[in-house]
PQR file of N, CA, C, O and H, with PARSE charges and radii, in Angstrom:
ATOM      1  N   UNK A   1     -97.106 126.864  75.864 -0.4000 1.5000
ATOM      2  CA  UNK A   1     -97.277 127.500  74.576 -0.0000 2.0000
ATOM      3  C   UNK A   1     -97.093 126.440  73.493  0.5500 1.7000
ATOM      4  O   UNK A   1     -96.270 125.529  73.577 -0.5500 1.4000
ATOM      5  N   UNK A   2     -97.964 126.643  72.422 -0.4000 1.5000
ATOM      6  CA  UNK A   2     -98.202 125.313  71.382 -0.0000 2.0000
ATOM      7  C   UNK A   2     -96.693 125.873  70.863  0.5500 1.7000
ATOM      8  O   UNK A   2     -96.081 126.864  71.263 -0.5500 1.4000
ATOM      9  H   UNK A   2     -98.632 127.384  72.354  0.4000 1.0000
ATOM     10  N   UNK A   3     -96.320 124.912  69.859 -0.4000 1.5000
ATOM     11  CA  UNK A   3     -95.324 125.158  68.679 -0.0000 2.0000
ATOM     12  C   UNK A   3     -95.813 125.938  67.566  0.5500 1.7000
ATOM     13  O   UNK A   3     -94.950 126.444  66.849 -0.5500 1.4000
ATOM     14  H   UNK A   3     -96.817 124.107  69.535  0.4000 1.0000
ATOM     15  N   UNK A   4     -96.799 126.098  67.334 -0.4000 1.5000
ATOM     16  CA  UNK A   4     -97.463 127.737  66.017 -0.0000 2.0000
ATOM     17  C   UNK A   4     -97.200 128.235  67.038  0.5500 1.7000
ATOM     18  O   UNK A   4     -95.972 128.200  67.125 -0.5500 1.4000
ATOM     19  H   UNK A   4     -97.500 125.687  67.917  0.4000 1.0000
ATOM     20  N   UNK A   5     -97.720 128.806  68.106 -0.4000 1.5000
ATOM     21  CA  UNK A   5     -97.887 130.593  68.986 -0.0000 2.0000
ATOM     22  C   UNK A   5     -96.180 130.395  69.371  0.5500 1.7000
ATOM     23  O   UNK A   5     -95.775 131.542  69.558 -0.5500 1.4000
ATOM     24  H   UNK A   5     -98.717 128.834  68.035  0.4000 1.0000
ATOM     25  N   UNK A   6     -95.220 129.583  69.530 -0.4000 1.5000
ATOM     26  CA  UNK A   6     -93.867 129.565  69.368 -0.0000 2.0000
ATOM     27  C   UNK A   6     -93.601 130.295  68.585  0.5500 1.7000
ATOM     28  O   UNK A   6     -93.269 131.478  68.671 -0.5500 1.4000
ATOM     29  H   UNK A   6     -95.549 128.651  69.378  0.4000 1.0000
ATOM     30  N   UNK A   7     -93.762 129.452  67.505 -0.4000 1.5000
ATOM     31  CA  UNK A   7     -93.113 130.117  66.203 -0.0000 2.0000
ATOM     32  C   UNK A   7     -93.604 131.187  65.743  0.5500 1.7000
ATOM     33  O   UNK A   7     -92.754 132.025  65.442 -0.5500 1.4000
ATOM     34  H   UNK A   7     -94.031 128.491  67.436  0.4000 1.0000
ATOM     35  N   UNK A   8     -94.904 131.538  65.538 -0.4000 1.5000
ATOM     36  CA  UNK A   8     -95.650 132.885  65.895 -0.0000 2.0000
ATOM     37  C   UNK A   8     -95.120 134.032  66.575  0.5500 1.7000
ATOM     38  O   UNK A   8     -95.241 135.142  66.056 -0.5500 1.4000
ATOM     39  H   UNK A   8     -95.594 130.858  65.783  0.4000 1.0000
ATOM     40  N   UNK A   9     -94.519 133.879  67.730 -0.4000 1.5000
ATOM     41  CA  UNK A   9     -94.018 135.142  68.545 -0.0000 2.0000
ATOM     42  C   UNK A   9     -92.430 134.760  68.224  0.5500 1.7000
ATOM     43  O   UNK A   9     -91.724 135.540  68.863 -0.5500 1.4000
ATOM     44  H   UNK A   9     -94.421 132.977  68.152  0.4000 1.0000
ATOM     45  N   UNK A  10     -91.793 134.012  67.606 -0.4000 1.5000
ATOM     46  CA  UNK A  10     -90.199 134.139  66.871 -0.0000 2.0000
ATOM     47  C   UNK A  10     -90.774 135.059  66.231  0.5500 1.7000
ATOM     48  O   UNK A  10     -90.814 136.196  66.700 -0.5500 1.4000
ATOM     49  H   UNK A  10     -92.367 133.379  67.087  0.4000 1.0000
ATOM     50  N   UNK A  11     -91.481 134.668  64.711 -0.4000 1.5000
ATOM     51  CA  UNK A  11     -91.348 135.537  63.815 -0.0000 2.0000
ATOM     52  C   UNK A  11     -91.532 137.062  64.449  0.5500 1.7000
ATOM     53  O   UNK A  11     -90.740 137.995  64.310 -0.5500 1.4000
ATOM     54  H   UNK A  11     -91.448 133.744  64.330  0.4000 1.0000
ATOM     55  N   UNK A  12     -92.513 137.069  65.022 -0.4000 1.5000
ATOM     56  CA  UNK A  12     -92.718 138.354  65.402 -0.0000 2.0000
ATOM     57  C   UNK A  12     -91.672 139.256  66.181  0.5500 1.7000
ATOM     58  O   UNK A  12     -91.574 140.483  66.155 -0.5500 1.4000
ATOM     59  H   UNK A  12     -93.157 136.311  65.135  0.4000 1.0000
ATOM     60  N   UNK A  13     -90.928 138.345  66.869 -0.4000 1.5000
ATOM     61  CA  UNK A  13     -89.692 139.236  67.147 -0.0000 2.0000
ATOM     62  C   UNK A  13     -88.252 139.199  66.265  0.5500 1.7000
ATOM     63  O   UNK A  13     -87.140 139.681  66.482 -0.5500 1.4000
ATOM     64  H   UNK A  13     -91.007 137.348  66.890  0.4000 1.0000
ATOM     65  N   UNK A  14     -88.853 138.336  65.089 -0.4000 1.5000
ATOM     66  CA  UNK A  14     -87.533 138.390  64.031 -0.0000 2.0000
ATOM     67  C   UNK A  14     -88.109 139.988  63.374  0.5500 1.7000
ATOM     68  O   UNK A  14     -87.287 140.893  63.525 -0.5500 1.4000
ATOM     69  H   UNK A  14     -89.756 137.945  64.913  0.4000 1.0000
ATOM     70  N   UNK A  15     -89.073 140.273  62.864 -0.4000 1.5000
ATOM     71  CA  UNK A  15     -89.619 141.580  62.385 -0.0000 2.0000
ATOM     72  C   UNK A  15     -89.342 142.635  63.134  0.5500 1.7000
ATOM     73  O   UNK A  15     -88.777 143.589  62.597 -0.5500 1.4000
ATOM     74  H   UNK A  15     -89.740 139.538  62.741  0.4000 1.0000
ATOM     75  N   UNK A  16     -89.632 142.675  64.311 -0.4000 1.5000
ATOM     76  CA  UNK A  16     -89.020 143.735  65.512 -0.0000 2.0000
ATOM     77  C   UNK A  16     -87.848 143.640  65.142  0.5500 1.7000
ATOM     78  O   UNK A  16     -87.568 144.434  64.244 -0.5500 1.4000
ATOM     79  H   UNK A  16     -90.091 141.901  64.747  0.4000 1.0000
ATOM     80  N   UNK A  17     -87.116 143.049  65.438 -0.4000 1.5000
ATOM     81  CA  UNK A  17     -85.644 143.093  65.160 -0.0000 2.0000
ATOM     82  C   UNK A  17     -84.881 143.851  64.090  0.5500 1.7000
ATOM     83  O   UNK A  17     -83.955 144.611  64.376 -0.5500 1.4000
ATOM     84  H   UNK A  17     -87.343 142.404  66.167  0.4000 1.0000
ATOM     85  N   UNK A  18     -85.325 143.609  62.760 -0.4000 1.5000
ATOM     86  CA  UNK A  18     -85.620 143.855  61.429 -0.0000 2.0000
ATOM     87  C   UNK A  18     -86.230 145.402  61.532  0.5500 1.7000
ATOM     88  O   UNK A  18     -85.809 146.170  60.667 -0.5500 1.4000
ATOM     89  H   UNK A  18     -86.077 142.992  62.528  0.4000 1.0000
ATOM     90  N   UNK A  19     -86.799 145.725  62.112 -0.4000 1.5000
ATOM     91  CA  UNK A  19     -87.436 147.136  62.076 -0.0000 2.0000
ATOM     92  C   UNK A  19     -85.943 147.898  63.337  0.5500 1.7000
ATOM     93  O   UNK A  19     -85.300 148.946  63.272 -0.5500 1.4000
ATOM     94  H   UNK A  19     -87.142 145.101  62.815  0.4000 1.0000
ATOM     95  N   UNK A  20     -85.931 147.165  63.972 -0.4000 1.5000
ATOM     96  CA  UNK A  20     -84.618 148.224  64.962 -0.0000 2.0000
ATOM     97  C   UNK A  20     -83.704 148.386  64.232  0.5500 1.7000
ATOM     98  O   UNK A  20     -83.015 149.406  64.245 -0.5500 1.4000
ATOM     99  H   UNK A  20     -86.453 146.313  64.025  0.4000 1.0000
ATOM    100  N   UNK A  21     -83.448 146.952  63.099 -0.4000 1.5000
ATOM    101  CA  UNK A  21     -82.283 147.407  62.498 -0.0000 2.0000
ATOM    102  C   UNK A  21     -82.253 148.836  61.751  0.5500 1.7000
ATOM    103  O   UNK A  21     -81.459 149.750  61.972 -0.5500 1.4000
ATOM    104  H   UNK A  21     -84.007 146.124  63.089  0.4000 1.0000
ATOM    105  N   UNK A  22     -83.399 148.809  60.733 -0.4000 1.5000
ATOM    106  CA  UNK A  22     -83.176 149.466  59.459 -0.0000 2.0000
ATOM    107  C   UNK A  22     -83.427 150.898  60.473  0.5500 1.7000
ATOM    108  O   UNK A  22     -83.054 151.889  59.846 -0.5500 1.4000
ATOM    109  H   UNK A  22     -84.044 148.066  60.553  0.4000 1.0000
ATOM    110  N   UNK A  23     -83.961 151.254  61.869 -0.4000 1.5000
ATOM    111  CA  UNK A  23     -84.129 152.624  62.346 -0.0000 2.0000
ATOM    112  C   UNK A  23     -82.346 152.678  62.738  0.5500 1.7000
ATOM    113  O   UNK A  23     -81.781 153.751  62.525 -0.5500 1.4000
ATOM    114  H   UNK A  23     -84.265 150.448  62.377  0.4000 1.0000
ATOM    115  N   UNK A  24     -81.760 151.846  63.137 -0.4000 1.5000
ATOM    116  CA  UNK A  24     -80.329 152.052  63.582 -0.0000 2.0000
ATOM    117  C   UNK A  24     -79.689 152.152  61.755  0.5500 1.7000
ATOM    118  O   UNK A  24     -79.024 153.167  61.553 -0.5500 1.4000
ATOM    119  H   UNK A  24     -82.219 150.974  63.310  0.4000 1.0000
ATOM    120  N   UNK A  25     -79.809 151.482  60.884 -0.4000 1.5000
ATOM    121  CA  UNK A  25     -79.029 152.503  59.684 -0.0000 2.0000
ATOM    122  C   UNK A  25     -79.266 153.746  59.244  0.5500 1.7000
ATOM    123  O   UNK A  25     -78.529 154.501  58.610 -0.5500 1.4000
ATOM    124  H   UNK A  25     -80.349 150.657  61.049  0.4000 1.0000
ATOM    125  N   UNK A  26     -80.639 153.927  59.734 -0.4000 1.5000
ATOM    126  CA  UNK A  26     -81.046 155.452  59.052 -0.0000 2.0000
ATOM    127  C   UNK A  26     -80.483 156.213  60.210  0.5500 1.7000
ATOM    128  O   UNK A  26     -81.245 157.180  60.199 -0.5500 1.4000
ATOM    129  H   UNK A  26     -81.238 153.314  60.248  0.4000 1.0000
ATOM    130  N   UNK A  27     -79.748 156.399  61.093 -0.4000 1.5000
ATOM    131  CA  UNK A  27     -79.525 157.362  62.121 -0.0000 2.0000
ATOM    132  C   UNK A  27     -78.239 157.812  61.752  0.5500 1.7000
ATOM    133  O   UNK A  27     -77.491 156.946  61.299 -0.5500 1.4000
ATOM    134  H   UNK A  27     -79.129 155.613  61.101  0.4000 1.0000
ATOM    135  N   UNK A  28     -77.705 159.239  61.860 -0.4000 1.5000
ATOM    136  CA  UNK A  28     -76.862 160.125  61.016 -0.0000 2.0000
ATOM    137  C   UNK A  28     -75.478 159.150  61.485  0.5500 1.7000
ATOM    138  O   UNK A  28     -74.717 158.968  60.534 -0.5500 1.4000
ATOM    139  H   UNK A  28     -78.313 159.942  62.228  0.4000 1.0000
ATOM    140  N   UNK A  29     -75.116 158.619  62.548 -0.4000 1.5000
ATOM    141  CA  UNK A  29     -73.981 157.595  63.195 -0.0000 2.0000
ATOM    142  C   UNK A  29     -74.671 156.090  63.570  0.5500 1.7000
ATOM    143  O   UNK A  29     -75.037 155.847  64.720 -0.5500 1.4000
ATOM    144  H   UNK A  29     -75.734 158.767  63.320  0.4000 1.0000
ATOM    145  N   UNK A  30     -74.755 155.481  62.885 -0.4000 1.5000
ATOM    146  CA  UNK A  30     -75.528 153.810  63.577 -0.0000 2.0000
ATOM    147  C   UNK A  30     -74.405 153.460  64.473  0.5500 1.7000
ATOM    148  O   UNK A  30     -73.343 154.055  64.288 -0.5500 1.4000
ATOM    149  H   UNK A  30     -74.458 155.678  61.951  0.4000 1.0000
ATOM    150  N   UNK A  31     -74.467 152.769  65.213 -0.4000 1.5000
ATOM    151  CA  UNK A  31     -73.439 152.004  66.510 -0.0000 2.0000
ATOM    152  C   UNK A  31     -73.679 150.607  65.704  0.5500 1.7000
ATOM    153  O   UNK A  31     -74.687 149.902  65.676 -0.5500 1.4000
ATOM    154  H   UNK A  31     -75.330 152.285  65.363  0.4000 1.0000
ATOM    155  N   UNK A  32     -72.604 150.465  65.151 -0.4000 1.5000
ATOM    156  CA  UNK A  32     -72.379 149.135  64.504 -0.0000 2.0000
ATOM    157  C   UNK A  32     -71.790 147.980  65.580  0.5500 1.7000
ATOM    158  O   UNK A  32     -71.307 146.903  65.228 -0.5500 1.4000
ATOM    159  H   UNK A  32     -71.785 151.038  65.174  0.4000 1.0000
ATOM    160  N   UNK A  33     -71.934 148.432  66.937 -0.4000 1.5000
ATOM    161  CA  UNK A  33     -71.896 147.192  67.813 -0.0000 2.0000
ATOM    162  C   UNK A  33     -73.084 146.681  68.146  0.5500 1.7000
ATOM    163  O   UNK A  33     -73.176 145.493  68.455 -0.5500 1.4000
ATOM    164  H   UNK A  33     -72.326 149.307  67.223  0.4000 1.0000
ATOM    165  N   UNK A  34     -74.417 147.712  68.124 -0.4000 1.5000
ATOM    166  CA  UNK A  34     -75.913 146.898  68.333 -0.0000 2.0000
ATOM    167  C   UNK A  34     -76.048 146.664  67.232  0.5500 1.7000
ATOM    168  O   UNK A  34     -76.401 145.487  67.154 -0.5500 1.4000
ATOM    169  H   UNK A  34     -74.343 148.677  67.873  0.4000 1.0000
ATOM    170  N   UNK A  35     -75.956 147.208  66.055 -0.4000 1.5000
ATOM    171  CA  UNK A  35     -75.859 146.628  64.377 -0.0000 2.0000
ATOM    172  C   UNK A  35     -75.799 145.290  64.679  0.5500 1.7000
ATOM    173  O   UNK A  35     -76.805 144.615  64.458 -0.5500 1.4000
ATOM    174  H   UNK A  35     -75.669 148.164  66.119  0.4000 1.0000
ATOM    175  N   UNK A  36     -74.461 144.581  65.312 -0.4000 1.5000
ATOM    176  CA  UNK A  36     -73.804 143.756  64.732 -0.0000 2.0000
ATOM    177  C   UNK A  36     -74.920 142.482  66.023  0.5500 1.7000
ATOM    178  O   UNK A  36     -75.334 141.331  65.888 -0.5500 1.4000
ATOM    179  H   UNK A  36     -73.644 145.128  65.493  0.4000 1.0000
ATOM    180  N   UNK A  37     -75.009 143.493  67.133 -0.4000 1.5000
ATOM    181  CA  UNK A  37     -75.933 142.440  68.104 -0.0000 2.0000
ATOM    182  C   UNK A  37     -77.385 142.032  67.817  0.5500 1.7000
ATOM    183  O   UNK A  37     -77.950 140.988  68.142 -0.5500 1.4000
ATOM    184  H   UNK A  37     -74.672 144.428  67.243  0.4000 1.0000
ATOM    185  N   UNK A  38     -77.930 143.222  67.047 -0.4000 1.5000
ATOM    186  CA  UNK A  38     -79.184 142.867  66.785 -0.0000 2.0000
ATOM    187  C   UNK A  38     -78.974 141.712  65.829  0.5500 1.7000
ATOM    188  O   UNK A  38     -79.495 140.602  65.936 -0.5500 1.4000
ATOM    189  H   UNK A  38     -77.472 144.070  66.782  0.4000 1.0000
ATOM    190  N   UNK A  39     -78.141 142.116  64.878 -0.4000 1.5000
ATOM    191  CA  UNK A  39     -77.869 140.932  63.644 -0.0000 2.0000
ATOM    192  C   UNK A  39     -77.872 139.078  64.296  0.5500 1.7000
ATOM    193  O   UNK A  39     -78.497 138.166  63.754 -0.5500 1.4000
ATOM    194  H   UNK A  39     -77.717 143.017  64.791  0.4000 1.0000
ATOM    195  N   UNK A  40     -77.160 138.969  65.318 -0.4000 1.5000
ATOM    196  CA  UNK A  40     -76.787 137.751  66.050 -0.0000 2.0000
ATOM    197  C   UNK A  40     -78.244 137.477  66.386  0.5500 1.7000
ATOM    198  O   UNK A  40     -78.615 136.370  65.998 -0.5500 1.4000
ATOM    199  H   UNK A  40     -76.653 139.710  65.758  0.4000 1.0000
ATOM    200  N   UNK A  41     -79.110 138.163  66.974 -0.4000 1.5000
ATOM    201  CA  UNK A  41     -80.299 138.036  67.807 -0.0000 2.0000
ATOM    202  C   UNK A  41     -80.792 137.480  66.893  0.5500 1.7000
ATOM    203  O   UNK A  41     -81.189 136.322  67.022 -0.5500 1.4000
ATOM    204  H   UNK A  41     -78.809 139.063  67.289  0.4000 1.0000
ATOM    205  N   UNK A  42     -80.926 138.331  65.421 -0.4000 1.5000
ATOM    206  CA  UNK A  42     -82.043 137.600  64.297 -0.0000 2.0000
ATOM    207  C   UNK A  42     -81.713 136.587  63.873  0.5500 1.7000
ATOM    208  O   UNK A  42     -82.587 135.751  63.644 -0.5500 1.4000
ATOM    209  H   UNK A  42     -80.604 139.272  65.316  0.4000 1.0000
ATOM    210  N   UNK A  43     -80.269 136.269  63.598 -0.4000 1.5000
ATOM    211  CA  UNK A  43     -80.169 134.649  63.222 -0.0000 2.0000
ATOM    212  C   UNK A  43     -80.118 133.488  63.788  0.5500 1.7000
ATOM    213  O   UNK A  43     -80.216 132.367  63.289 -0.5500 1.4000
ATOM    214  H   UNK A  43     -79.559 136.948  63.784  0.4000 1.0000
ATOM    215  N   UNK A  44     -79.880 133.984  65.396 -0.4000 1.5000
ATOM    216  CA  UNK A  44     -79.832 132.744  66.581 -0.0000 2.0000
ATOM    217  C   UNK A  44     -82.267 132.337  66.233  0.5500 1.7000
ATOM    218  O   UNK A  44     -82.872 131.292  65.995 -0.5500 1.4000
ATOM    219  H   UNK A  44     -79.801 134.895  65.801  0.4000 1.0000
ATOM    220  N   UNK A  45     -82.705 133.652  66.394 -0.4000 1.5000
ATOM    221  CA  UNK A  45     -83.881 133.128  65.949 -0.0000 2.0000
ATOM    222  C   UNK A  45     -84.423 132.983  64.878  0.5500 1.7000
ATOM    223  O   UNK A  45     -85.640 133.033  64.699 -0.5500 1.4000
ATOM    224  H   UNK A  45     -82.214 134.501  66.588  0.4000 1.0000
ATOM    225  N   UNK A  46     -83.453 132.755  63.910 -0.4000 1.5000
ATOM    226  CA  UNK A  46     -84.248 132.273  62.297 -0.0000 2.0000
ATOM    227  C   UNK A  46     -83.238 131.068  62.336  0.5500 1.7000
ATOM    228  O   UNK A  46     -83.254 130.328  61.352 -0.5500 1.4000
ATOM    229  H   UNK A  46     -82.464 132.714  64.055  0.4000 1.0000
ATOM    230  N   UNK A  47     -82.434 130.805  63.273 -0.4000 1.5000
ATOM    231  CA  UNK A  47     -82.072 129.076  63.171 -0.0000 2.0000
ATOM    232  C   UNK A  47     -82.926 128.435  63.734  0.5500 1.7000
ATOM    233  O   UNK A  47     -82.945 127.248  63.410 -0.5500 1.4000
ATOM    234  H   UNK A  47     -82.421 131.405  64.072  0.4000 1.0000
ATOM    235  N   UNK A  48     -84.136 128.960  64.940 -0.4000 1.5000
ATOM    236  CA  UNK A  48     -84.590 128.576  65.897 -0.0000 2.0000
ATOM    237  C   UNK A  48     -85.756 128.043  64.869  0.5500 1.7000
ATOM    238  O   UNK A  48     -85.867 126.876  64.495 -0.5500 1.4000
ATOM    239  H   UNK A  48     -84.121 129.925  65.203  0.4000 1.0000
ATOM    240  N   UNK A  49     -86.529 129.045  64.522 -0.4000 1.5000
ATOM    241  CA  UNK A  49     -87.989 129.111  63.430 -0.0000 2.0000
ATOM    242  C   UNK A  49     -87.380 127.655  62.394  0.5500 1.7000
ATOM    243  O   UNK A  49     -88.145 126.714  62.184 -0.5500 1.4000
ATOM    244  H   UNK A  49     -86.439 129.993  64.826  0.4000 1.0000
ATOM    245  N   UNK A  50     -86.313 127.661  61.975 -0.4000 1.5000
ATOM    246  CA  UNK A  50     -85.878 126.736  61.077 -0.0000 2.0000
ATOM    247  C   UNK A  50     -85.916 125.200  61.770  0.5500 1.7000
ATOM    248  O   UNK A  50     -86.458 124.259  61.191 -0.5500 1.4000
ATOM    249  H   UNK A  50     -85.691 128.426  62.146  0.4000 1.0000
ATOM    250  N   UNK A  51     -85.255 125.068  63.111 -0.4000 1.5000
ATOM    251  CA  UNK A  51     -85.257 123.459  63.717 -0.0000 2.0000
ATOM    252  C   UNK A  51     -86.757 123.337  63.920  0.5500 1.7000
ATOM    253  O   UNK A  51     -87.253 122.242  63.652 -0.5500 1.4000
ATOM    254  H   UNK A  51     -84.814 125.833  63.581  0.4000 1.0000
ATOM    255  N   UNK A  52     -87.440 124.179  64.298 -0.4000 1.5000
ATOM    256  CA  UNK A  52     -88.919 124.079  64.452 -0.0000 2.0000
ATOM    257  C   UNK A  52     -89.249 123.103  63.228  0.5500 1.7000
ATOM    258  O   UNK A  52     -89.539 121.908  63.299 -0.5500 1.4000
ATOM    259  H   UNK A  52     -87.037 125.068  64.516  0.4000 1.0000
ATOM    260  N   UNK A  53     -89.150 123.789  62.253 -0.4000 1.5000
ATOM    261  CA  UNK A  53     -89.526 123.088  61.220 -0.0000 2.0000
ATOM    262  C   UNK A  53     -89.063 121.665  60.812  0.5500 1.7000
ATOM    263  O   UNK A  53     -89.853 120.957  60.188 -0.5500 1.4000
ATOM    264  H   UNK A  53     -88.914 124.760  62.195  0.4000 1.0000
ATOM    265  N   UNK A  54     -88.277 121.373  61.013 -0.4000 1.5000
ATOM    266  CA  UNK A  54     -87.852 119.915  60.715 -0.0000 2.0000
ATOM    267  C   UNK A  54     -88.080 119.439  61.831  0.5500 1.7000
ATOM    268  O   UNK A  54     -87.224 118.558  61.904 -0.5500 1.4000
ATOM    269  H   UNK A  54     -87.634 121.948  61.520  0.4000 1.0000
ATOM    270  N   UNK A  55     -88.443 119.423  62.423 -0.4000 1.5000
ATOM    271  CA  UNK A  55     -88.916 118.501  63.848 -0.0000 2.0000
ATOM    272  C   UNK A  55     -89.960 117.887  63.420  0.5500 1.7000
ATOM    273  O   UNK A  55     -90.578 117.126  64.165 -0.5500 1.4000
ATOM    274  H   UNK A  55     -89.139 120.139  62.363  0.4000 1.0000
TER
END
């Protein structure tokens, strides 16, 4: 896989991510332990999208 279709399918699962979140705040009880896991997921891959870039 090139480094665009890399970084291409990060972003795309930083947005997924981003969309599970905001369906887990709108739910009458969110479980603020996948809250807090999804959260880790998106920034371990928006550090990732980021070293991409300075490489």
């Amino acid at each position: 896989m090139g480094q665009d279709a890399r970084k291409d399918a990060l972003q795309f699962r930083h947005a997924e991510l981003e969309d599970r979140l905001d369906n887990e705040f709108t739910r009458p009880s969110p479980d603020m332990s996948a809250i807090a896991e999804l959260k880790r997921q998106k920034l371990r891959i928006k550090d990732e999208i980021a070293r991409m870039g300075t490489s």
